[in-house]
N, C-alpha and C positions, 0 to 999 in steps of 0.2 A: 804267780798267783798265790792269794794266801789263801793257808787252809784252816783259816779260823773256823770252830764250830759253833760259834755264834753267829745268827745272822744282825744287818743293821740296825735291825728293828732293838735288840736285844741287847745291845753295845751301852751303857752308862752314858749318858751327856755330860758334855763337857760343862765344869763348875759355871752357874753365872757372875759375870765379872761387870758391875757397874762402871756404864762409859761415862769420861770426864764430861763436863760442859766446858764448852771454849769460852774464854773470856769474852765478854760481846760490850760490846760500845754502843749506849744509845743514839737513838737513829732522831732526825731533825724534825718529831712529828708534825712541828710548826710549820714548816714550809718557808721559815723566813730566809736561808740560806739558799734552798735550793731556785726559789725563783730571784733570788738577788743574782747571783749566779747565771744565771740567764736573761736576766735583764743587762747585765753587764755584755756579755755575748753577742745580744741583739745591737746594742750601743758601738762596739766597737767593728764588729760585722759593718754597721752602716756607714762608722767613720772609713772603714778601710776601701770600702767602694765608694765614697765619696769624693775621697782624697784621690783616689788610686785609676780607679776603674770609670769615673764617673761619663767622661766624653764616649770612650769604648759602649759601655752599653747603654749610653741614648742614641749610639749609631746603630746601634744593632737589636735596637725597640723594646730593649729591657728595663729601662728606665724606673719601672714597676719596682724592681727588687729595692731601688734605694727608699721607694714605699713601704713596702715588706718588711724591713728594718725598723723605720719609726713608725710603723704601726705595733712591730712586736717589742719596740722598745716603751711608747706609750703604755699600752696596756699589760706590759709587763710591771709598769712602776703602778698602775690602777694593784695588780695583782699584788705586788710585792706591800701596799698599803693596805689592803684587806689580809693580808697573812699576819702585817705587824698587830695590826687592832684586834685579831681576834687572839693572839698568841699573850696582848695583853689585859684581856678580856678574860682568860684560861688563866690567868695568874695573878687577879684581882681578884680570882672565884678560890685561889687555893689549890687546883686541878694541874 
């Protein structure tokens, strides 16, 4: 035990010491990457069941998923064209 005769209350604070900022990388506010990225996913998702899987799961009443694919590949590339227009929209304005 110590037998400091000060109590915690009464102890100096330790000096403030200014923390670094971490180097930080801007992030894709556009959107145009990360649903490219996913559009690609959805594409190659559908080819690979298509190619691969395609007999297996129309035996097995899945058939659905190779939908599920070009639907989220369709309306991924709707997505990924609203990302471009408005990213180029935000950069005709100066923003």
């Amino acid at each position: 035990m110590s037998t400091s005769s000060t109590s915690p209350e009464e102890q100096p604070a330790a000096p403030h010491r200014p923390i670094p900022e971490p180097a930080l990388r801007l992030l894709d506010v556009d959107g145009t990457t990360t649903v490219a990225i996913g559009v690609a996913l959805w594409g190659i998702a559908g080819l690979v069941l298509l190619v691969f899987f395609r007999e297996q799961l129309v035996a097995e009443g899945r058939g659905w998923w190779l939908w599920t694919c070009l639907a989220g590949f369709g309306l991924g590339l709707l997505g990924w064209t609203y990302c471009r227009r408005r990213r180029d929209r935000a950069l005709a304005r100066g923003a």
